[in-house]
N, C-alpha and C positions, 0 to 999 in steps of 0.2 A: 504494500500500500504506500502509497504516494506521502508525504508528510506534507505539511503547512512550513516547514522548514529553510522554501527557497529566500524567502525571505533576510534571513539572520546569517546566509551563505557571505553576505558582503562582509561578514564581519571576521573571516580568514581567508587567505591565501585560495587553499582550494579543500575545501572540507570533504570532498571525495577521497581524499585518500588517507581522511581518517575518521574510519567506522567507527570507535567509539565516540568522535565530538558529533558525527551525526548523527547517532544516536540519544546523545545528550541536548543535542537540539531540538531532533524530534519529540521528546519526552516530555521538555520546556514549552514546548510551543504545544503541544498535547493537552498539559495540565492546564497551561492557560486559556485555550479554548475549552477544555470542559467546564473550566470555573464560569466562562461567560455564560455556560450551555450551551456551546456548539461544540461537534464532534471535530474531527479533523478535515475530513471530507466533507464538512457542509461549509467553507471557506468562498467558496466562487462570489455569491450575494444573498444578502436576507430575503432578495425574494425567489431563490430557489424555491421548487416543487419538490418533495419527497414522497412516493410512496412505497405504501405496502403492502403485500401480499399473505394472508395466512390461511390456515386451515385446523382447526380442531381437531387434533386424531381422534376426541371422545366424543363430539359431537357432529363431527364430518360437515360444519357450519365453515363456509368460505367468505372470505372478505374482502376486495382489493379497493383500495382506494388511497387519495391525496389527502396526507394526515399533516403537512404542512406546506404552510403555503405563504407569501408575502411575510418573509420574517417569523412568521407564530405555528405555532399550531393551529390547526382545525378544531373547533370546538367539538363540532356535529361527527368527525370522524371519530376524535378520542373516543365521545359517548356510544358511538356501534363499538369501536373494538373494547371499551368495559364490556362489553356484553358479551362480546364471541369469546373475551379471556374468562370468564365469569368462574364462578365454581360450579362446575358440570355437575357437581353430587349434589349440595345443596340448592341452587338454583343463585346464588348470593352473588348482586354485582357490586363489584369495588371502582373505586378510580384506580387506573393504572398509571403509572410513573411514564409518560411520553419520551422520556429521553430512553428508553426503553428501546423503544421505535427507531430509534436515530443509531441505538447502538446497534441493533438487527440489520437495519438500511447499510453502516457501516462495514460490519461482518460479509453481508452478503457483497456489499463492492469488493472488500478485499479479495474474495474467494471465487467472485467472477459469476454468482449464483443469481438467475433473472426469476425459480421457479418460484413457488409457494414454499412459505415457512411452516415446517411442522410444529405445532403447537401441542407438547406432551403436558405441560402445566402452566396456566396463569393464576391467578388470585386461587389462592383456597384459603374458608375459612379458619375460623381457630379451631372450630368444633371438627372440620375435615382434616387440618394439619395434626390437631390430638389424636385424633383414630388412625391415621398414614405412617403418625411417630410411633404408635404402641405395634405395629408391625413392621416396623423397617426403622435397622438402625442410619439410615441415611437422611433423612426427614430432621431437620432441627429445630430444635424448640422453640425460637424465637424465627423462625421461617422468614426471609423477605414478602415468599410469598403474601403473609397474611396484610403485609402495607402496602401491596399492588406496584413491589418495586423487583421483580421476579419475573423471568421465565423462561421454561427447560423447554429446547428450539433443536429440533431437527431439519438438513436441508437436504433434501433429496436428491441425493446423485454426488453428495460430496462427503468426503470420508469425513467425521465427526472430530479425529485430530485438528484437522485442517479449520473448523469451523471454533475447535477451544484455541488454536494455536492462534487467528485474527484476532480472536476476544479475547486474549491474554494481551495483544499489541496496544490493543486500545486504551488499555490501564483508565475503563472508565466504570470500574466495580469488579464484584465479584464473576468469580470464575469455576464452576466444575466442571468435570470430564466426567460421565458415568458411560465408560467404554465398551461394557457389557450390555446395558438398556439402548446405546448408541443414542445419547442424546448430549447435550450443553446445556448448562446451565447458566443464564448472565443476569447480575441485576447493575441496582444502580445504587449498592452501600458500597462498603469501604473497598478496595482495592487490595483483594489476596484471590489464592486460588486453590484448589485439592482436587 
């Protein structure tokens, strides 16, 4: 993935030929775009268009649309995709965390991915995430899921490394790899990964 980085390139020699300062550029100019709330790749202008594409594996409910647009967000989009990420078992809509959306959009440019995102979990309840945690030690008790800053994304047609290895570049939250279930997990708390 491209960095936001050509910018600060004036400020050595030729920073091509050395992968750690561009790196540490990129990283700089990263954090400071995510602090604004923009991703790296939404640098071109505030009135880019962003969509996106999903599909509920539990509910086979599909979505494509323009979730930002003129600078903002879409109000009218956010409020369909609360609903497709909803909690499938209890029926319970949450707000979801938009920059959510931005991180997905990002992932999938990296990875070159134009299909539908597999959606294996968005919002679950407390009462969902307490029943999920007493059978699976994987489920954690303070979930992002439950504050709609969460969720576990499969892309079709791209090997699951590939898709934690962009979301780890991003360093714009967490991170899992469940290698077995072949899914990613991304939110938008603190910056680690397992």
């Amino acid at each position: 993935m491209q960095g936001p980085d050509g910018a600060a390139n004036h400020l050595f020699s030729d920073p091509s030929h050395n992968p750690a300062r561009r790196g540490f550029l990129r990283n700089c100019s990263g954090a400071l775009l995510l602090a604004s709330g923009l991703l790296p790749f939404a640098t071109a202008s505030a009135s880019t268009r962003r969509f996106i594409s999903l599909v509920n594996t539990h509910t086979s409910e599909r979505l494509e649309l323009c979730y930002f647009r003129d600078g903002k967000f879409v109000a009218d989009a956010c409020q369909r995709l609360d609903y497709l990420l909803r909690d499938f078992r209890s029926g319970d809509v949450h707000n979801i965390d938009p920059k959510l959306y931005d991180v997905v959009h990002a992932i999938q440019t990296e990875v070159g991915h134009r299909g539908q995102v597999e959606i294996i979990s968005g919002y679950r309840s407390p009462a969902t995430n307490a029943k999920l945690r007493s059978s699976s030690t994987g489920v954690a008790k303070r979930s992002l899921h439950m504050q709609g800053q969460a969720l576990d994304i499969r892309l079709r047609g791209v090997d699951s490394a590939k898709v934690r290895d962009a979301a780890l570049a991003l360093r714009a939250g967490g991170v899992g790899y469940y290698k077995k279930s072949d899914f990613v997990h991304v939110d938008t708390g603190r910056v680690r990964h397992w």
